[in-house]
C-alpha positions as CSV (number, residue, x, y, z in Angstrom):
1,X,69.1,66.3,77.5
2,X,70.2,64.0,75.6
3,X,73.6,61.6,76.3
4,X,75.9,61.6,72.7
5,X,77.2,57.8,72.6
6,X,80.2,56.5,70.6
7,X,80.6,53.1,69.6
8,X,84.2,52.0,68.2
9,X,84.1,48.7,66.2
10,X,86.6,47.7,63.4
11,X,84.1,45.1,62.7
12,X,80.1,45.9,62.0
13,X,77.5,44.8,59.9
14,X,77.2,43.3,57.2
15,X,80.5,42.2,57.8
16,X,79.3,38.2,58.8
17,X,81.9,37.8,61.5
18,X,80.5,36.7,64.7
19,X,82.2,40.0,66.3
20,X,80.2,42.5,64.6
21,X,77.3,41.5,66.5
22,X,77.6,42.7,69.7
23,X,78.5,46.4,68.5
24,X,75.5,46.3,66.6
25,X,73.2,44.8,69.2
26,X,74.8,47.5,71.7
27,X,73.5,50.4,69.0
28,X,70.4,48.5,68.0
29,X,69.4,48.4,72.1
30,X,70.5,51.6,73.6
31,X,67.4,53.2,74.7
32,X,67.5,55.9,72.1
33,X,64.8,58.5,74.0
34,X,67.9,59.0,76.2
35,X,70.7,58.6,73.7
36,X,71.8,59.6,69.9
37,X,74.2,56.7,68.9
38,X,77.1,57.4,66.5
39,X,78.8,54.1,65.2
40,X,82.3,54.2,63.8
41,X,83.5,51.2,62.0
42,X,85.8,49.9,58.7
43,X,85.0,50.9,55.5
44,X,86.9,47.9,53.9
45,X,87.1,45.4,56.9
46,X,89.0,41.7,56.1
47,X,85.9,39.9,55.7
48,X,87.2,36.4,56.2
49,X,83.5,34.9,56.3
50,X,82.3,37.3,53.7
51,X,79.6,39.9,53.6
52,X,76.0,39.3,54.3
53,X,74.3,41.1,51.4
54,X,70.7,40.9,52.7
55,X,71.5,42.4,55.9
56,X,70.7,46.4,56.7
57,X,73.0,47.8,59.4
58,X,71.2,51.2,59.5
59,X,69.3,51.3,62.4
60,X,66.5,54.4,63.4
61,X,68.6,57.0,65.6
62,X,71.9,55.6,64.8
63,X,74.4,57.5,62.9
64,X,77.3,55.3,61.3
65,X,80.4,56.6,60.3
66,X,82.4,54.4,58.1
67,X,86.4,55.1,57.6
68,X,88.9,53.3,55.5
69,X,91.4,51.1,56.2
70,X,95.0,51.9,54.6
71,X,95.1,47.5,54.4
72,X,91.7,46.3,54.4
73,X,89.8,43.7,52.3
74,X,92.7,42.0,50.8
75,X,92.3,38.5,51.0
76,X,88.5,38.1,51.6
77,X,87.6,37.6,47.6
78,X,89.9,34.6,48.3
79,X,87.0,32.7,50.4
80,X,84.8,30.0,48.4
81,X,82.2,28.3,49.5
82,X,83.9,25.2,49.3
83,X,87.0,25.0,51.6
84,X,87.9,28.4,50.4
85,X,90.6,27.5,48.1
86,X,93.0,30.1,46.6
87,X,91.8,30.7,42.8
88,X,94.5,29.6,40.6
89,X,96.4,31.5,38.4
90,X,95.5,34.8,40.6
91,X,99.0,35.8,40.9
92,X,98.3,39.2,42.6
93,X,95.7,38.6,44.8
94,X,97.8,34.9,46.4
95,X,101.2,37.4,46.7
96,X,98.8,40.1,48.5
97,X,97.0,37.4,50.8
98,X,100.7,35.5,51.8
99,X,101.9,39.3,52.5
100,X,98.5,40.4,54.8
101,X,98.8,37.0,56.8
102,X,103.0,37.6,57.6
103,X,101.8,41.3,58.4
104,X,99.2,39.5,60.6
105,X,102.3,38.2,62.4
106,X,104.4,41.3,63.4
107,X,101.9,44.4,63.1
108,X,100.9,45.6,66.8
109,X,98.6,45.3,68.4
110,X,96.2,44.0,65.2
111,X,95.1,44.2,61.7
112,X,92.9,47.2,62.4
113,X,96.1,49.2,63.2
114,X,95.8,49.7,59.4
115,X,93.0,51.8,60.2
116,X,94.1,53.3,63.4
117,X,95.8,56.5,62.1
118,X,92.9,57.4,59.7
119,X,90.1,57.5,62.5
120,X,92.8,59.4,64.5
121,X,93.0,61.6,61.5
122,X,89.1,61.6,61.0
123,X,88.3,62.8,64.8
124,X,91.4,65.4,64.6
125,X,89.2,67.4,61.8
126,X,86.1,67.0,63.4
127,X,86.8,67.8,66.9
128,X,83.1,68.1,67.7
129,X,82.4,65.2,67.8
130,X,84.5,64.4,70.6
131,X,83.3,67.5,72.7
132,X,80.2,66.3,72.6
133,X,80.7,62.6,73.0
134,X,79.9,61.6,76.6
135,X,80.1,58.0,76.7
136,X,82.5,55.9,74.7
137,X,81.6,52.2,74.2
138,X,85.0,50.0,72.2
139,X,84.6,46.6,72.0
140,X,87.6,43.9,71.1
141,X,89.3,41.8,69.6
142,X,90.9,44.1,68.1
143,X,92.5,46.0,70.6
144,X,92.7,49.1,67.8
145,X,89.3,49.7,68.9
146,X,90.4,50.5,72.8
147,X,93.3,52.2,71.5
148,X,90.8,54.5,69.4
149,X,89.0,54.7,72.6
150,X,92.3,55.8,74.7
151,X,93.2,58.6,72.5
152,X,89.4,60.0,72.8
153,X,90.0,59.7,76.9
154,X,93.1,62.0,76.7
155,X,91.5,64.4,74.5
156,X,88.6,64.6,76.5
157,X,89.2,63.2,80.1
158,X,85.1,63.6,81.0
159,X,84.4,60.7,78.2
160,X,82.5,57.9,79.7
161,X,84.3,55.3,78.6
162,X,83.5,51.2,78.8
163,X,86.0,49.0,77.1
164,X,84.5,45.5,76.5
165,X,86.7,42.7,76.1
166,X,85.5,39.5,74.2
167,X,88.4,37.6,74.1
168,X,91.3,37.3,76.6
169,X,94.1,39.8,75.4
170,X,97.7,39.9,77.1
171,X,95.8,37.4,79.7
172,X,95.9,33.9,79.1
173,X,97.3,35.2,75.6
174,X,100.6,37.1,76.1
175,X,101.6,36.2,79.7
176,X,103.7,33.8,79.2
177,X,105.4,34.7,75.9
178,X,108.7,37.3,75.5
179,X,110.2,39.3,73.8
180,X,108.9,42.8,72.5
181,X,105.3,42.3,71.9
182,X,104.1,40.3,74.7
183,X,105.5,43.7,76.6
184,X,103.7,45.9,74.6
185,X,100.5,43.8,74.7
186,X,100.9,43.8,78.8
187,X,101.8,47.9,78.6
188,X,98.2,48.5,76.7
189,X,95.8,46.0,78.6
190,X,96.9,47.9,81.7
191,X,96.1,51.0,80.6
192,X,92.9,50.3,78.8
193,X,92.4,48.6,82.6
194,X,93.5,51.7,84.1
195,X,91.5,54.6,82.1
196,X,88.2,52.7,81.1
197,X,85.4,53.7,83.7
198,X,83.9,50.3,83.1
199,X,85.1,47.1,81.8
200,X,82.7,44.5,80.9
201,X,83.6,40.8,80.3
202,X,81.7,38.6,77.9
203,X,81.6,35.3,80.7
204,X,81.9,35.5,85.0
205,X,84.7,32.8,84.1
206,X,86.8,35.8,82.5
207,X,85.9,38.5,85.1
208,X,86.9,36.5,87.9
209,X,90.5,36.0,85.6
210,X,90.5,39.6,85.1
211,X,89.5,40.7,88.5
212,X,92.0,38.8,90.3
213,X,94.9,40.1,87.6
214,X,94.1,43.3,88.1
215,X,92.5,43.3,92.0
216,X,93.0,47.3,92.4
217,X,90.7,47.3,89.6
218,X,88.3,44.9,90.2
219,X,85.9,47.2,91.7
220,X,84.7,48.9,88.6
221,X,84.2,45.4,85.8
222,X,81.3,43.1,85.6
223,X,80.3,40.3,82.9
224,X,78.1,40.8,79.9
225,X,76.9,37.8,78.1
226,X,76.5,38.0,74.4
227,X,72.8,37.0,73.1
228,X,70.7,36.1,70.3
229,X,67.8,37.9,68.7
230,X,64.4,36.4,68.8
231,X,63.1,37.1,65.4
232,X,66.5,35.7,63.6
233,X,65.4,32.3,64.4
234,X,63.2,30.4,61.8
235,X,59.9,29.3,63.4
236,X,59.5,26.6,61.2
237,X,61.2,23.2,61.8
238,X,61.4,20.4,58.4
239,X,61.2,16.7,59.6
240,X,65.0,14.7,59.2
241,X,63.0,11.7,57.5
242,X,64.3,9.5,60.6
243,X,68.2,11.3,59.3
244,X,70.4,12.1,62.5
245,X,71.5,15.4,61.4
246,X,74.7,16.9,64.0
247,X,75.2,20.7,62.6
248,X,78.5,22.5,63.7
249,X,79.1,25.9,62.4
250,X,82.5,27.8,62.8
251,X,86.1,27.4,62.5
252,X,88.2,24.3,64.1
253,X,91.1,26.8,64.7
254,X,93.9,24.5,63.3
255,X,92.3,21.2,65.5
256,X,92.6,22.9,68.3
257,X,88.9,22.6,68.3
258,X,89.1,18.6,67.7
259,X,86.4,17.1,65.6
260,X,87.7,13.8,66.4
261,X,86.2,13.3,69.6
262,X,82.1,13.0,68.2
263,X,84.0,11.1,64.9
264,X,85.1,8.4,67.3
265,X,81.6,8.3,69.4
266,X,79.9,7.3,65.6
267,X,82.3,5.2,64.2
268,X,81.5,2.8,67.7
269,X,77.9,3.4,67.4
270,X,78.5,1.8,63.5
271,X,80.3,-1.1,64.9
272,X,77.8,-2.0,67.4
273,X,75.3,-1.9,65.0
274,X,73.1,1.2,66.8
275,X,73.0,3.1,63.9
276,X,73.6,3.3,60.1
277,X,76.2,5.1,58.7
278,X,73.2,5.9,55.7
279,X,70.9,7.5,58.3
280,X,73.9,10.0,60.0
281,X,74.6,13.4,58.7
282,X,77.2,15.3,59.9
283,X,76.5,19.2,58.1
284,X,79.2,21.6,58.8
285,X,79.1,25.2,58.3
286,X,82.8,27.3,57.7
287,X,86.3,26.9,57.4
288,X,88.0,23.9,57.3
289,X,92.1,23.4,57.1
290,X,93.2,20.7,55.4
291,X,95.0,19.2,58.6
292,X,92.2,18.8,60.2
293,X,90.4,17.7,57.0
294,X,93.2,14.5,56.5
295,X,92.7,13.6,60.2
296,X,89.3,12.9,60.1
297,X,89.5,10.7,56.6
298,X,90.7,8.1,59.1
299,X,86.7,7.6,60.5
300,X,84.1,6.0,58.5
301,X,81.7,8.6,60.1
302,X,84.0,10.7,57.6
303,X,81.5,9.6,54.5
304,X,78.4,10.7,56.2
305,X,80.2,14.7,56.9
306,X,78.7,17.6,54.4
307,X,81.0,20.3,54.1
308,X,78.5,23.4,53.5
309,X,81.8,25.7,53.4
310,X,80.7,29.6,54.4
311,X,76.9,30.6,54.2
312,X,75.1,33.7,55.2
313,X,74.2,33.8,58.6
314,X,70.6,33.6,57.8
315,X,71.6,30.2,56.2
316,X,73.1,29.0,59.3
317,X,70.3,29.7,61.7
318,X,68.2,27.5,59.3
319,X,70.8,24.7,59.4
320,X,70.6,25.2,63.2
321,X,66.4,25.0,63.8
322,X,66.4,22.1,61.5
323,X,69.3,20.0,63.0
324,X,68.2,16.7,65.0
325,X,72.0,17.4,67.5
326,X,73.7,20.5,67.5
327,X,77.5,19.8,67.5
328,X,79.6,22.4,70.1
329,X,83.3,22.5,70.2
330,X,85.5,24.3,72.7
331,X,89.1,24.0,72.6
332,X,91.1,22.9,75.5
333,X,93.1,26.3,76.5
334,X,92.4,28.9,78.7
335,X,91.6,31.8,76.6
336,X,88.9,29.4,74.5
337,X,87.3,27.6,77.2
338,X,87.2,30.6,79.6
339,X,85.1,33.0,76.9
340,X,81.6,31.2,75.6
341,X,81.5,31.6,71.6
342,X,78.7,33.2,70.5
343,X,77.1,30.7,68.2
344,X,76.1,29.1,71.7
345,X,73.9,31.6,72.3
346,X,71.9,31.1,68.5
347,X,72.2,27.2,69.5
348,X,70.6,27.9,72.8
349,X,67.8,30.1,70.4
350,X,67.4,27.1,68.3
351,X,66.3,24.9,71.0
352,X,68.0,22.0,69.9
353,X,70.0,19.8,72.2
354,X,73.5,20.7,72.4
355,X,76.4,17.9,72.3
356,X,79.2,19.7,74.1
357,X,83.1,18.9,73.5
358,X,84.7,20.9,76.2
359,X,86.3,20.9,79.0
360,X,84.3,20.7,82.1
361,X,85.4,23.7,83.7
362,X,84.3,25.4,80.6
363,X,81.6,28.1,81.0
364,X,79.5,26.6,78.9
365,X,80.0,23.7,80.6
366,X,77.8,24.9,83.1
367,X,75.2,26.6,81.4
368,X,74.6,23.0,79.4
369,X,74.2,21.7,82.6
370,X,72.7,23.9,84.7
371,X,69.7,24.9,82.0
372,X,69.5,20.8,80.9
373,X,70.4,21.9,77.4
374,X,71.9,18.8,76.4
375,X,75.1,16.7,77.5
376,X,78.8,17.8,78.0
377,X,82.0,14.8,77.3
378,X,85.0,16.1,78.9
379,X,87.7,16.5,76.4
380,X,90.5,17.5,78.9
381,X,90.5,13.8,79.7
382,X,88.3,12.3,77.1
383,X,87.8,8.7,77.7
384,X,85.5,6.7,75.3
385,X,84.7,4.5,78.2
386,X,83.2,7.2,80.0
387,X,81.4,8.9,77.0
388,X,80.1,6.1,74.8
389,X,77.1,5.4,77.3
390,X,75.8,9.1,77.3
391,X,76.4,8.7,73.4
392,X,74.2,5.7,73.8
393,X,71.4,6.8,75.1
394,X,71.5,9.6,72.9
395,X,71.2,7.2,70.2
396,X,68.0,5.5,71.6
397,X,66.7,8.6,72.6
398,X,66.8,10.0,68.2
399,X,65.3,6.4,67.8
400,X,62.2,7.1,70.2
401,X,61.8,10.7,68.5
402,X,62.6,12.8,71.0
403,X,65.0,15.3,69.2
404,X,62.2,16.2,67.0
405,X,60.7,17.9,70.1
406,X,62.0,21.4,70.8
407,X,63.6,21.4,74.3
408,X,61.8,23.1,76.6
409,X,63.7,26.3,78.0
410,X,62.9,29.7,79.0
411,X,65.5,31.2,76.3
412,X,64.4,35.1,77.0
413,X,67.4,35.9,79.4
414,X,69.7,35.1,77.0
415,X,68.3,37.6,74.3
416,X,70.8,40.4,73.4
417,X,68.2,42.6,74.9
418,X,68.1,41.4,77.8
419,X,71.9,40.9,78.6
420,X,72.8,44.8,77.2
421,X,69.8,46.0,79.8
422,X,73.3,45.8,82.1
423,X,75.1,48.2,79.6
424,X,71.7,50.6,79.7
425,X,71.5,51.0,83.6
426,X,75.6,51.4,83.8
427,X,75.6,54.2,81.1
């Protein structure tokens, strides 16, 4: 007989954020001779990178459930592809984004609490469904989802439950914070840690943090990279007509993920003469704050940056295959540098070499290393002296035409396929 599997996820496609693919991937891969898969996800999501209107979420044997939000979608309509600047004059939808980002502040434990209650709500009138769910798969950020997950355990203490975390929660988060809501974020992580069967971790980095936090635990958690799909990459690679072409696609989180670093690296290579600022191009894919934005005016490698703004996803794989340097950031706190983002894994799919800003205890730190997918400059103590002569012989390696090779790497281990194979055998 069939096992009835239910996946929680505020966020699913074609909602473009980079957390809707591992709940999808999970569905898409669950051996479905041994499993009917029910999703349930936002009808009305934020979408702060948009939708991705080409994309089909229906997968054969998967049922998806979709339910409201009471606060959903407010701002997204509010992101351009150029910087995403408020439209002027659009007195109702500014008022209701400022009021979404202060609720941002104080709700508990996150945004999808709006849409807590009403999946409570949906599940209390269809009460078969949780009889006959027997494993329960919630993935976060946001927390909502293991809180949807929590209230399925009590009503039904034989639920199978995994709780995946993606991003560090009251860890490396909360701890060292006061006051009301770092208690209440400590209260829930323990008791998702207590009641889940399983817990999976998307980096060892983070299960060893999680595992020594919470040692009477430790026993039942284990790490579960994300992953990339094959056929998502373009096959095809166009010629940079001798253009050195760095790509970074994502978010710069307020500077915390510091573009200056690489900025610096090119504006030397321009003064010594190794290279043109004409034959540089610096593409960048998503947000940008203005902060950041004024802080990188200061660099003559500042006239050779394209700001692409948000594109579909399908838009930045190509950007990705067709880049000469693929441009990695990782921001020098705990909670970033100890999870791997998931755009690493597309990079690594692309075959590109990787330029890594990170720190070098970083896990992806290692991976770079360990799989000789490119180089990694130290930005816990970033010195120019140290970096400038791997940045050199970068240089004359784009000169001699080596990064219109693909790198050589055996890239199948880090497929979403393979990496959920761990989810299949534990379920």
């Amino acid at each position: 007989m069939k096992k009835n599997i239910l996946i929680i996820s505020y966020s699913y496609p074609p909602n473009n954020v980079a957390g809707a693919q591992r709940p999808y991937a999970l569905a898409k891969y669950l051996a479905k001779e041994k499993y009917n898969v029910t999703v349930i996800t936002c009808e009305n999501p934020d979408l702060p990178l948009g939708k991705n209107e080409n994309f089909d979420s229906n997968l054969a044997g998967v049922e998806i459930q979709y339910i409201r939000s009471k606060v959903g979608n407010l701002d997204s309509n509010l992101r351009q592809k150029n910087n995403n600047h408020i439209k002027k004059g659009n007195i109702s939808v500014t008022v209701k984004s400022m009021l979404f980002k202060i609720g941002q502040q104080l709700i508990f434990p996150d945004k999808a609490m709006f849409w807590y209650s009403n999946v409570k709500q949906f599940l209390n009138k269809n009460p078969q469904l949780i009889e006959n769910t027997d494993v329960v798969f919630s993935t976060s950020p946001g927390v909502t989802n293991h809180q949807i997950a929590l209230f399925l355990k009590k009503k039904k203490k034989q639920i199978h439950w995994i709780a995946d975390f993606r991003d560090f929660n009251y860890l490396e988060n909360w701890e060292e914070k006061k006051g009301v809501k770092a208690f209440l974020h400590k209260n829930l992580e323990y008791k998702i840690i207590k009641e889940a069967n399983v817990l999976t971790f998307v980096t060892k980095t983070m299960l060893q943090v999680y595992q020594k936090h919470y040692e009477p635990f430790a026993s039942k958690m284990l790490s579960v990279y994300n992953g990339f799909e094959i056929e998502d990459i373009p096959r095809v690679r166009q010629k940079n007509n001798d253009k050195l072409v760095f790509f970074y696609a994502g978010t710069f989180y307020n500077g915390l993920r510091s573009p200056l670093p690489l900025l610096q690296l090119i504006d030397k290579a321009i003064e010594d003469k190794l290279i043109d600022s004409t034959n540089v191009i610096i593409q960048i894919a998503g947000n940008i704050e203005e902060q950041t934005k004024s802080q990188m005016m200061a660099f003559k490698a500042y006239t050779c940056i394209d700001f692409l703004g948000n594109l579909p996803r399908a838009e930045v794989l190509d950007y990705m295959r067709n880049s000469s340097i693929l441009w990695l950031i990782v921001a020098n706190i705990k909670s970033h540098y100890q999870t791997i983002p998931i755009k690493f894994f597309e990079y690594i799919a692309a075959k590109r070499p990787i330029i890594n800003f990170a720190p070098k205890e970083a896990e992806v730190s290692f991976i770079i290393k360990n799989h000789q997918m490119g180089c990694n400059m130290d930005t816990l103590d970033f010195s120019m002296e140290e970096s400038y002569p791997i940045f050199q012989e970068w240089i004359a390696k784009f000169k001699k035409g080596v990064f219109e090779l693909e790198l050589d790497l055996n890239i199948d281990t880090f497929t979403w396929e393979q990496q959920l194979q761990k989810i299949n055998e534990f379920i």
